[in-house]
PyMOL commands that place a pseudoatom at each C-alpha (Angstrom):
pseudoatom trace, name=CA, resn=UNK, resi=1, chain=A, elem=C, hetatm=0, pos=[7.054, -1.144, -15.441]
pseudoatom trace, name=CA, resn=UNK, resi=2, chain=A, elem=C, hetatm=0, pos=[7.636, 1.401, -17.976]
pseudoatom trace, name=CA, resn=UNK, resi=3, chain=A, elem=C, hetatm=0, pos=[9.233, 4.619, -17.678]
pseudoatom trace, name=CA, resn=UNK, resi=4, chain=A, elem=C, hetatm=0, pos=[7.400, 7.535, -18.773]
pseudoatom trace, name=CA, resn=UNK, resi=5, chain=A, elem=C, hetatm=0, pos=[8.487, 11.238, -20.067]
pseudoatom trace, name=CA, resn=UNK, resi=6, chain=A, elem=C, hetatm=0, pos=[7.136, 14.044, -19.131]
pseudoatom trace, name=CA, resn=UNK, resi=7, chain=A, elem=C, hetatm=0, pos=[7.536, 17.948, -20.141]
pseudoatom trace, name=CA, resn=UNK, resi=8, chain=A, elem=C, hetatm=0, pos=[6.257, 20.584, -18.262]
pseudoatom trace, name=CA, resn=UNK, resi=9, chain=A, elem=C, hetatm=0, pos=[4.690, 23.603, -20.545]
pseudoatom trace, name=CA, resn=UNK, resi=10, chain=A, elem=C, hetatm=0, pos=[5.353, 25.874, -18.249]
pseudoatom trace, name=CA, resn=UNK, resi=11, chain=A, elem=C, hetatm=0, pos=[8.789, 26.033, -16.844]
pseudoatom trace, name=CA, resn=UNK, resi=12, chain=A, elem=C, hetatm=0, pos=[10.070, 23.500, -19.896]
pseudoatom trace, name=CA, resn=UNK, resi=13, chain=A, elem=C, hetatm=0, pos=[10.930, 21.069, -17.125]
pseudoatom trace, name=CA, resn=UNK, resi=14, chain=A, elem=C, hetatm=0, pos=[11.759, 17.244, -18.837]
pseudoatom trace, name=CA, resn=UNK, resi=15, chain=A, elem=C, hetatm=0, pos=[11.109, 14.187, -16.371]
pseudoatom trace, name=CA, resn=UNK, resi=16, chain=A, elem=C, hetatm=0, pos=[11.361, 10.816, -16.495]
pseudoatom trace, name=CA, resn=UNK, resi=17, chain=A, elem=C, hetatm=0, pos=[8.915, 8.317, -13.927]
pseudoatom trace, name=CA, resn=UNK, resi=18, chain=A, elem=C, hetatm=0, pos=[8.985, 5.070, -13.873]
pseudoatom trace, name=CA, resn=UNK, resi=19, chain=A, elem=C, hetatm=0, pos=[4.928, 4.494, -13.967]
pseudoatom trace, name=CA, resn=UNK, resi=20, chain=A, elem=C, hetatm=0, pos=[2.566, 0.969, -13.722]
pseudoatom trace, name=CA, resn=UNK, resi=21, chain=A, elem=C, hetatm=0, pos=[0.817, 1.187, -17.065]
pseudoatom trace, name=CA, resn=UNK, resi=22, chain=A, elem=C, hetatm=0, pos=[-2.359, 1.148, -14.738]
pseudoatom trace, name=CA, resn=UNK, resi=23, chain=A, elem=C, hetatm=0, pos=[-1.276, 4.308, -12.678]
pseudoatom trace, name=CA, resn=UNK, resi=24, chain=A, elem=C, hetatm=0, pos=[-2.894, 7.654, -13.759]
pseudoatom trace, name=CA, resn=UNK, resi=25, chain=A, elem=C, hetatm=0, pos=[-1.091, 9.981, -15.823]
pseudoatom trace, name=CA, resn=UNK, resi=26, chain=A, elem=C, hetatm=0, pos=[1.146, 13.064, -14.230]
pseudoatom trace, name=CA, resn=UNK, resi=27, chain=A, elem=C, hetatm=0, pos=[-0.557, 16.506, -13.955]
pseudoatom trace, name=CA, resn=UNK, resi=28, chain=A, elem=C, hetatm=0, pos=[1.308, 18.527, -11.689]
pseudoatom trace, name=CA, resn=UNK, resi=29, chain=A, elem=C, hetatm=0, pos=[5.163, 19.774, -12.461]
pseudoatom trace, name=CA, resn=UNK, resi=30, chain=A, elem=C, hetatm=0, pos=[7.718, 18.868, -9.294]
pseudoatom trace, name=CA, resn=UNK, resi=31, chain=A, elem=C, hetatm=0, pos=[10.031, 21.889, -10.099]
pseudoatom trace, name=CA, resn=UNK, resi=32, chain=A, elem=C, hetatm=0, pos=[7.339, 24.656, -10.633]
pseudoatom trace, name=CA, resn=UNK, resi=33, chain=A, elem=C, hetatm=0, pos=[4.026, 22.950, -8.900]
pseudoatom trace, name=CA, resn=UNK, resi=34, chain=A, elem=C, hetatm=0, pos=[1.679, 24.626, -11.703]
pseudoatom trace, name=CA, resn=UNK, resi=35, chain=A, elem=C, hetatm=0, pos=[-0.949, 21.552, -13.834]
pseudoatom trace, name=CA, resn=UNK, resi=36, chain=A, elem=C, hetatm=0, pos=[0.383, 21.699, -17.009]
pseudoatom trace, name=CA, resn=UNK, resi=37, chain=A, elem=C, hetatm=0, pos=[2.768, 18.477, -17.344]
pseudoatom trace, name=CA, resn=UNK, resi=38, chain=A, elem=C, hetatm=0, pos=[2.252, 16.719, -20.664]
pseudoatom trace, name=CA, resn=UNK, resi=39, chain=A, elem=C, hetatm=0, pos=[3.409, 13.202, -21.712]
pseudoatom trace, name=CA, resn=UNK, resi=40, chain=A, elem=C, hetatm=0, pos=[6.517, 12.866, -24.053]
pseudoatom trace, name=CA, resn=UNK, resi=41, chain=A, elem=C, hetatm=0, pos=[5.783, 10.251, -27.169]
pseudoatom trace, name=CA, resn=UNK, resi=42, chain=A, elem=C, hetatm=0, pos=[9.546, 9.269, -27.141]
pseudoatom trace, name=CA, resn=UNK, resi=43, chain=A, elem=C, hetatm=0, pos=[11.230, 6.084, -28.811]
pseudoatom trace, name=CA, resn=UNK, resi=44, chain=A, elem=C, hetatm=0, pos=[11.184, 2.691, -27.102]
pseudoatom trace, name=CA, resn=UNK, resi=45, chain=A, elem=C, hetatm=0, pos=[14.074, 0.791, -26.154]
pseudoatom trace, name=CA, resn=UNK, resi=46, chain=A, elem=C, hetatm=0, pos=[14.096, -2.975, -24.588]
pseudoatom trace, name=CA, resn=UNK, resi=47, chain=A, elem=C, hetatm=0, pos=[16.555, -5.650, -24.615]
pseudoatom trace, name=CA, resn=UNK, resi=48, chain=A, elem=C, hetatm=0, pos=[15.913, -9.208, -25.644]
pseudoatom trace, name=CA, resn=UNK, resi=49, chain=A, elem=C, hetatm=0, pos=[17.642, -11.855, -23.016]
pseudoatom trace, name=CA, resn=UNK, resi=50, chain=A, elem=C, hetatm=0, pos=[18.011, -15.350, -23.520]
pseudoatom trace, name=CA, resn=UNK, resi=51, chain=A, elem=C, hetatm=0, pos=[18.948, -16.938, -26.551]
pseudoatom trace, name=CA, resn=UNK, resi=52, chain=A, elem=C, hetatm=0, pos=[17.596, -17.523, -29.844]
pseudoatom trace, name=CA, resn=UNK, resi=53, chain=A, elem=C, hetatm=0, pos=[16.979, -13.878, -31.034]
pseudoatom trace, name=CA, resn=UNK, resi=54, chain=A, elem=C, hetatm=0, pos=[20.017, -13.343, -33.478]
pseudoatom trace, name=CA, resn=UNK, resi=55, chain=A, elem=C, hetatm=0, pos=[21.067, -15.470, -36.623]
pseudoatom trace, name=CA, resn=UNK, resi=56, chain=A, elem=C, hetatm=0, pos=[24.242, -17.145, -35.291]
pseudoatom trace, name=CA, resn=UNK, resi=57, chain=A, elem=C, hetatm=0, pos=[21.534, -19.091, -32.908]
pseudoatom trace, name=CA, resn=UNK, resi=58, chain=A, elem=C, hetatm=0, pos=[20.007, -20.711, -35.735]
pseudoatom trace, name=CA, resn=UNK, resi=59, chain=A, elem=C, hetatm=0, pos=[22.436, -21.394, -38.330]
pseudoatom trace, name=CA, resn=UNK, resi=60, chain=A, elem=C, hetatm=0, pos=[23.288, -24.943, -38.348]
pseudoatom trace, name=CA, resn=UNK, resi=61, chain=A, elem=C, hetatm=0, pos=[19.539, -25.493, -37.013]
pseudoatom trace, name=CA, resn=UNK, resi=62, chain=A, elem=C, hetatm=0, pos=[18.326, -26.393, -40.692]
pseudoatom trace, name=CA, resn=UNK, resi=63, chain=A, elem=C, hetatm=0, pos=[21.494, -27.791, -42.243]
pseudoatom trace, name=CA, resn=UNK, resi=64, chain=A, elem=C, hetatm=0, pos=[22.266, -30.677, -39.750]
pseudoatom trace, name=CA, resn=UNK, resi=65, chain=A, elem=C, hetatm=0, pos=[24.846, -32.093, -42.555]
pseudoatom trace, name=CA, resn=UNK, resi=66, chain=A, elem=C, hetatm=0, pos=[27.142, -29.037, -42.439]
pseudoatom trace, name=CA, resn=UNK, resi=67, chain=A, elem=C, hetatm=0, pos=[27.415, -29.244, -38.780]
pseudoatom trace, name=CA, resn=UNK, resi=68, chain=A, elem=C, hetatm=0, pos=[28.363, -33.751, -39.492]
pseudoatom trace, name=CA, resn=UNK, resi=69, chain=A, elem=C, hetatm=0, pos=[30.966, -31.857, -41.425]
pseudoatom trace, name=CA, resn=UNK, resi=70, chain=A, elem=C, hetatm=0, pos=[32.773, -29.719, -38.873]
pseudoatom trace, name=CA, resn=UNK, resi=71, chain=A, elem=C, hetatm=0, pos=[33.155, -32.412, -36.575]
pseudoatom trace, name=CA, resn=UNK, resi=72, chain=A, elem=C, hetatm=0, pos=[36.112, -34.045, -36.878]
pseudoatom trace, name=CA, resn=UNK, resi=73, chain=A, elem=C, hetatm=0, pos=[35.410, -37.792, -37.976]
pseudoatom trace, name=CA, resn=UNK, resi=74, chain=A, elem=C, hetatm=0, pos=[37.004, -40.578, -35.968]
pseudoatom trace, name=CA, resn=UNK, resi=75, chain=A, elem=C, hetatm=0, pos=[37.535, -42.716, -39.292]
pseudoatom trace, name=CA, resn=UNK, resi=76, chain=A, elem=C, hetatm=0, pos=[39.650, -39.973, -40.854]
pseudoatom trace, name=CA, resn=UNK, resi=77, chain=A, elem=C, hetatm=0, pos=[43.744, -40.068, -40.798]
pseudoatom trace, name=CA, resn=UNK, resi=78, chain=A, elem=C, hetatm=0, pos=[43.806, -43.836, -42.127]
pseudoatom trace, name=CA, resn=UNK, resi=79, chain=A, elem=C, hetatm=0, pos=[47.666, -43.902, -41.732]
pseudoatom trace, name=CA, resn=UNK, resi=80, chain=A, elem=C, hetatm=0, pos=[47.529, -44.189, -38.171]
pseudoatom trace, name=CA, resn=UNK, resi=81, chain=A, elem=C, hetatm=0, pos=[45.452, -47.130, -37.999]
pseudoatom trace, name=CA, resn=UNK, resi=82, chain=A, elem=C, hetatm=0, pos=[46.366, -49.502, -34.870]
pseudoatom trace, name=CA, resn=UNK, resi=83, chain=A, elem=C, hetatm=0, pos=[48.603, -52.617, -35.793]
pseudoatom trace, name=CA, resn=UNK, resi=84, chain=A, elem=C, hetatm=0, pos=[45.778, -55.846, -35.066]
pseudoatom trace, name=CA, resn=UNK, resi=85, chain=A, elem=C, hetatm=0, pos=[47.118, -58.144, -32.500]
pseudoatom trace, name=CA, resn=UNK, resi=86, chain=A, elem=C, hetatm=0, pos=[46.945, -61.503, -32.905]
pseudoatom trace, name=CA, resn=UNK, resi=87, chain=A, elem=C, hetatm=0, pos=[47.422, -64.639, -30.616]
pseudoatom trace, name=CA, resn=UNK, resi=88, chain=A, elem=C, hetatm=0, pos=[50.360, -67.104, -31.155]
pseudoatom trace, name=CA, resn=UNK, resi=89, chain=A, elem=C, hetatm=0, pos=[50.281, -70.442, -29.806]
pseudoatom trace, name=CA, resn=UNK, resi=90, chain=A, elem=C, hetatm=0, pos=[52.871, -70.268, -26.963]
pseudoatom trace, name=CA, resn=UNK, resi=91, chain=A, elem=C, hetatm=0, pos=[55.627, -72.429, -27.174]
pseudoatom trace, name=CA, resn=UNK, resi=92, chain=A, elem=C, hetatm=0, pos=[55.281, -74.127, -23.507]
pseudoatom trace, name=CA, resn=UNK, resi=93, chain=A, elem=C, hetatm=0, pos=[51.772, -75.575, -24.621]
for i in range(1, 93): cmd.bond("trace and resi %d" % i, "trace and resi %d" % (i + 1))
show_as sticks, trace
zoom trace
């Protein structure tokens, strides 16, 4: 629901309701009781939740081979390769 200002032309009284868009608009001023309450046109504010609303979020999203890059690669450091094992015949056979 939004909230709604208000400014009485009377008294100079400033309100704020929190309104259904549906509801009828204010007339009458809380402070002074006299009909002459008038709707603000003010700025809007909201807040986007979730993710995908700023540019960090999509980044890597087109360039999947920069993000291949960061990883760190399993093949890389080839000095500390594993020594292969292999099978002698046993002397007792």
């Amino acid at each position: 629901m939004p909230i709604y200002e208000y400014k009485c032309q009377s008294c100079g009284d400033h309100l704020e309701i929190l309104q259904k868009m549906s509801d009828t608009p204010l007339t009458d001023c809380p402070k002074c009781g006299k009909n002459s309450l008038e709707k603000v046109i003010s700025s809007t504010q909201f807040q986007l939740k979730g993710t995908g609303w700023y540019a960090t979020d999509f980044k890597n999203s087109g360039n999947p081979s920069k993000a291949k890059e960061a990883a760190p690669s399993s093949t890389e450091g080839g000095s500390e390769k594993k020594p292969e094992v292999k099978s002698t015949p046993s002397d007792s056979e």
